[in-house]
C-alpha positions in Angstrom: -10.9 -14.7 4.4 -7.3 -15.7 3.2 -6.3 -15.5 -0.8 -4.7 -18.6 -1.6 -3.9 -17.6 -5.4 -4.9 -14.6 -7.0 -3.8 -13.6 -10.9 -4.7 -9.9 -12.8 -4.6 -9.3 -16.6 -4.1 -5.8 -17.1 -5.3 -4.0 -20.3 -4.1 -0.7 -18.9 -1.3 -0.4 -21.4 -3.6 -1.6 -23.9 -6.4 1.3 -23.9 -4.1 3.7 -22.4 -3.4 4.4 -26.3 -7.2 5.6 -27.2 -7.9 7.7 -23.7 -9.9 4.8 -21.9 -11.5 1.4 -22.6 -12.4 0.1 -26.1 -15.3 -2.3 -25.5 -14.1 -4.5 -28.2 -10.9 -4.8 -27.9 -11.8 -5.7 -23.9 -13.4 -8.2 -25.3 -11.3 -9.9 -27.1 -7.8 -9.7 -24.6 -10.6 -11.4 -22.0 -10.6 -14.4 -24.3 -7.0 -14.7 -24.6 -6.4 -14.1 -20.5 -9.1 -16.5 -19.4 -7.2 -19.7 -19.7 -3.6 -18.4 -18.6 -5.2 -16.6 -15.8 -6.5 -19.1 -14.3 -3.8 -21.9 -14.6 -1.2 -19.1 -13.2 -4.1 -18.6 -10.2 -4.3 -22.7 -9.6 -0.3 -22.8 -9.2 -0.2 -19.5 -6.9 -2.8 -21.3 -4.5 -0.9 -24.9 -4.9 -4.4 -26.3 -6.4 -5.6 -28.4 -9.3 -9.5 -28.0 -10.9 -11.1 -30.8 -8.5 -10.2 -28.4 -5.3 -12.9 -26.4 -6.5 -16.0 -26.7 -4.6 -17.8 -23.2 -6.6 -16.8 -20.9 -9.4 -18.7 -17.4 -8.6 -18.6 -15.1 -11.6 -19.6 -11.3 -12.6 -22.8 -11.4 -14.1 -23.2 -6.9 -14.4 -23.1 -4.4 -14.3 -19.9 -3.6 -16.9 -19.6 -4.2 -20.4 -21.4 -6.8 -22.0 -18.6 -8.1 -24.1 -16.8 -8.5 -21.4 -19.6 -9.9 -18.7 -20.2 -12.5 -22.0 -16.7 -14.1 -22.0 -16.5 -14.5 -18.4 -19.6 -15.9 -17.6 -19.4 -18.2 -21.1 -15.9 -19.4 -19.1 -17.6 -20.0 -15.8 -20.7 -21.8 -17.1 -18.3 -24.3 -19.2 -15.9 -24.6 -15.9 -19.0 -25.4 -14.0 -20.6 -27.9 -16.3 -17.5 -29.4 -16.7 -16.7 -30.0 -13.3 -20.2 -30.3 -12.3 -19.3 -27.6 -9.0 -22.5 -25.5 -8.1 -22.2 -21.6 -10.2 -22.6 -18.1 -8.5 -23.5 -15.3 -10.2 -22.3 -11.8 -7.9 -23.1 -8.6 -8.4 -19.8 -6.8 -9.6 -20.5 -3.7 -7.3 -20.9 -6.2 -4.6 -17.4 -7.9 -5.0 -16.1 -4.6 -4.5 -17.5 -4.5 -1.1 -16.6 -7.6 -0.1 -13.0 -6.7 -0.8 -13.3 -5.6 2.5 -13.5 -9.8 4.3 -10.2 -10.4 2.5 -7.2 -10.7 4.4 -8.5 -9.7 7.2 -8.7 -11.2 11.3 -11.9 -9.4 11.9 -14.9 -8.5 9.8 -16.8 -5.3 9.3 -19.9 -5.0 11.6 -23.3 -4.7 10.9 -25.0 -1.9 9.8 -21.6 -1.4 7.7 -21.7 2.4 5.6 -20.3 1.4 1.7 -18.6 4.2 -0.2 -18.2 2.7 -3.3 -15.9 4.6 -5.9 -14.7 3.7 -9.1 -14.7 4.7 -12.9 -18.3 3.7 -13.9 -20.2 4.5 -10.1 -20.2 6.5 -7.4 -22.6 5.1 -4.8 -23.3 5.1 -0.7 -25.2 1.9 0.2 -26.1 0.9 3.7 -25.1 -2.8 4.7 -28.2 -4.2 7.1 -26.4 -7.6 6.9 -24.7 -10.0 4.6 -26.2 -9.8 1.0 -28.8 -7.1 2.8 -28.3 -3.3 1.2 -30.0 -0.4 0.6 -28.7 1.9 -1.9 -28.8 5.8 -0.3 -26.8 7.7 -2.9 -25.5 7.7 -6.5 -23.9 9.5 -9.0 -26.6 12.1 -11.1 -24.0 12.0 -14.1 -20.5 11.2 -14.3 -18.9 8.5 -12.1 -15.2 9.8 -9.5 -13.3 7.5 -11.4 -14.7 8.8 -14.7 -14.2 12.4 -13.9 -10.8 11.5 -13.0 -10.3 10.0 -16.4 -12.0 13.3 -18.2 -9.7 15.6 -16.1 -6.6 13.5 -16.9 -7.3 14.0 -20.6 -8.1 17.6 -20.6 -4.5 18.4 -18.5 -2.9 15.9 -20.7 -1.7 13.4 -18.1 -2.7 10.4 -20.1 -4.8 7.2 -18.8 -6.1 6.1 -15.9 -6.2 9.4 -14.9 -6.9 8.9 -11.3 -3.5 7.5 -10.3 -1.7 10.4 -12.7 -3.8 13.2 -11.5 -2.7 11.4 -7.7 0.7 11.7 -9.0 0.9 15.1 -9.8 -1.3 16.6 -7.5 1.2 15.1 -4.9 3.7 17.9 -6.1 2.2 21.1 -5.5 2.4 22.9 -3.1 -0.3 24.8 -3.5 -4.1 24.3 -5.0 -5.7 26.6 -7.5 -7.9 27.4 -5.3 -11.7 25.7 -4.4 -13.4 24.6 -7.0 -17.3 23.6 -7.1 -19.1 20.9 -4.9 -22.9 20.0 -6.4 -25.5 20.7 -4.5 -28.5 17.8 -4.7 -32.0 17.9 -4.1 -31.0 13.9 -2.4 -28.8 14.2 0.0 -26.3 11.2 -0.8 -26.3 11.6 -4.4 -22.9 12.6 -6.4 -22.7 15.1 -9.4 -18.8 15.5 -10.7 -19.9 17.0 -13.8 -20.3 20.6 -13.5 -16.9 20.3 -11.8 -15.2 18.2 -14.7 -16.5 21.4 -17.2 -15.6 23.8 -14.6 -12.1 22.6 -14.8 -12.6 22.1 -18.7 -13.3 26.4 -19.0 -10.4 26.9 -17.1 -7.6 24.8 -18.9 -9.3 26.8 -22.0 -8.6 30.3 -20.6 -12.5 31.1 -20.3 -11.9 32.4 -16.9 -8.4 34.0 -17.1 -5.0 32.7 -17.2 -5.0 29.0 -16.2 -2.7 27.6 -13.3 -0.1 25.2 -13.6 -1.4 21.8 -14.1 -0.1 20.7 -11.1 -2.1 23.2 -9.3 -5.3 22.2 -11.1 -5.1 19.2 -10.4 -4.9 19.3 -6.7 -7.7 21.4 -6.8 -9.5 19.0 -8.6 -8.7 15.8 -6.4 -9.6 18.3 -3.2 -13.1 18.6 -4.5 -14.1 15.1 -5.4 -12.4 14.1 -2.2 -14.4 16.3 -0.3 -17.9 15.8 -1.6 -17.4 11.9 -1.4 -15.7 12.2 2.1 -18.5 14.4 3.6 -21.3 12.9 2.3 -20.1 9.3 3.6 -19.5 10.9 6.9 -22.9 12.3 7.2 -24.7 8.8 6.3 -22.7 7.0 8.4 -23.5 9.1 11.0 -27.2 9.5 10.3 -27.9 5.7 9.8 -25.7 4.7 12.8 -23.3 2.4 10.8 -20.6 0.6 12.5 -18.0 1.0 9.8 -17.5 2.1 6.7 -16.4 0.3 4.0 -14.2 2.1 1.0 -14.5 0.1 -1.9 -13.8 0.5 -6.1 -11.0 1.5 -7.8 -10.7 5.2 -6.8 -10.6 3.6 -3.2 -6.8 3.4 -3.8 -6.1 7.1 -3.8 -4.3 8.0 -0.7 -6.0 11.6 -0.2 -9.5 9.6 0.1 -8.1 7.1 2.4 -6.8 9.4 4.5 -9.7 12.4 4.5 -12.2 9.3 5.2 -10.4 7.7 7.9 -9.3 11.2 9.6 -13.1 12.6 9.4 -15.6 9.2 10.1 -16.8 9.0 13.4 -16.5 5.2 13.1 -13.5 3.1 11.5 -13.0 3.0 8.2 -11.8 -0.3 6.3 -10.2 -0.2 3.1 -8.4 -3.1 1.1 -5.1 -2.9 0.6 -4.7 -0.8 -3.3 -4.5 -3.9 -5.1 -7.4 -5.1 -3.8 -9.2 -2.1 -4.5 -9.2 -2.6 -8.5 -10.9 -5.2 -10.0 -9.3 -8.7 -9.3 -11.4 -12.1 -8.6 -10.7 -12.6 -5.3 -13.2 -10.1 -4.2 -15.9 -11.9 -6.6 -14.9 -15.2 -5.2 -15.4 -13.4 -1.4 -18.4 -12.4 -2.5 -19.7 -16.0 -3.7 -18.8 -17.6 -0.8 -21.5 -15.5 1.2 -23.7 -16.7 -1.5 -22.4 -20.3 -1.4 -23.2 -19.9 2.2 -26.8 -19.0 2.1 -27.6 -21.3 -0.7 -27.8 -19.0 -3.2 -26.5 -20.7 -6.5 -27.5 -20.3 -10.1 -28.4 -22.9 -12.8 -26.5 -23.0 -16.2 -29.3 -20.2 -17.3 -27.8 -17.7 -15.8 -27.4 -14.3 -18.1 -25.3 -11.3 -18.2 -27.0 -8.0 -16.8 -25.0 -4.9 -17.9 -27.2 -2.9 -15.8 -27.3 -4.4 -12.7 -27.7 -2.1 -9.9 -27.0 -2.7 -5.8 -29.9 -2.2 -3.6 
């Protein structure tokens, strides 16, 4: 699938002040982005409002402040243009990140890793709009222990591309720090590390390395137990790829550990494709579009929405 237009808001230097996202305050920059965003997105692409032939939209899971504002904006753009309305699955944008820009698409039964600040799942991909999910995160999301570990070594926020940073300077790790151990196979647990890490910065276990030091360490571990549990479910479920996907897909270690240790290939949108953007939604509403699977005017937010 080719992007004709594509346009991102960032609020990064907006909650980068109070350590991570403020609900309300996401909330309220959606409302003032929606318009400008999409005009700048029409005149990228060379298009006016009647090229539209669909308008897919986030429906969950994410905040429902958020979720309400879009969706309020796509249900008015629908009605107004009277063009058929999608509702997608956020995590499932994500995936199909991976059909953009692309000359050849994934193949069926396609492994997902999907990695970013609020999930941490392995899903199975029988087919287009076909998954089952085989692993999850117990407690805290990659991408949110990336945040909580940036905070506690002072690196500021997002914490996954500063932790990236200045793990990229040392030269050597602190040493290995925990991987959980699960009763489910495919299932993630980041927390015990994230307080493992939190003891050390406080000097409960001796004197504490350099930051820099810790913070390889720390990227080595989450890298690992996402890495080699992908690995084994792709290779227990016969997939024919595997998919990266989410935010946290943009770090370079994981790219590069996944793609070096799966015995199939790995696809991974390019870094800005990775983080949230509407060109993945829209990918994923076409497949929709395709089956004819539309939504009426009824169509609600679902904060919780889960894939598979």
């Amino acid at each position: 699938m080719n992007v004709l237009g594509i346009e991102v808001s960032s609020q990064v230097k907006l909650h980068a002040r109070y350590g991570g996202v403020v609900p309300e305050l996401a909330s309220r920059e959606h409302v003032q982005a929606m318009v400008p965003v999409l005009d700048e997105a029409l005149r990228a692409a060379s298009a006016g409002l009647d090229d539209i032939d669909a308008i897919a939209v986030t429906h969950g899971p994410g905040l429902a402040g958020a979720l309400l504002v879009g969706l309020n904006f796509a249900k008015a753009l629908a009605f107004a243009l009277s063009r058929p309305l999608i509702g997608v699955n956020h995590l499932e944008g994500h995936i199909y990140a991976a059909w953009l820009e692309r000359t050849e698409e994934p193949e069926f039964p396609a492994l997902a890793l999907i990695v970013s600040g609020g999930h941490s799942d392995i899903v199975l991909m029988d087919g287009h709009g076909q998954y089952r999910r085989l692993g999850e995160t117990v407690d805290d999301a990659a991408g949110e222990a990336f945040d909580k570990v940036a905070r506690l070594l002072g690196l500021g926020f997002p914490g996954g591309p500063a932790i990236e940073r200045l793990a990229a300077e040392a030269g050597t790790s602190a040493g290995r720090l925990p991987r959980a151990r699960l009763e489910r196979p495919y299932d993630f647990s980041f927390s015990g590390l994230k307080t493992k890490v939190q003891r050390i910065v406080r000097g409960e276990e001796g004197e504490a390395p350099p930051a820099v030091s810790l913070a390889a360490s720390f990227q080595e571990s989450v890298v690992d137990s996402l890495v080699t549990k992908a690995v084994q479910a792709a290779s227990n479920y016969g997939a024919c790829d595997v998919i990266l996907a989410g935010g946290v897909a943009a770090n370079s270690m994981l790219r590069a550990e996944l793609t070096e240790r799966s015995p199939v290939p790995v696809i991974a949108p390019p870094p800005a494709l990775c983080t949230d953007n509407g060109a993945m939604i829209a990918a994923a509403g076409y497949r929709r579009l395709l089956a004819g699977e539309t939504a009426g005017l009824g169509l609600d937010i679902a904060p919780g929405l889960r894939i598979g």
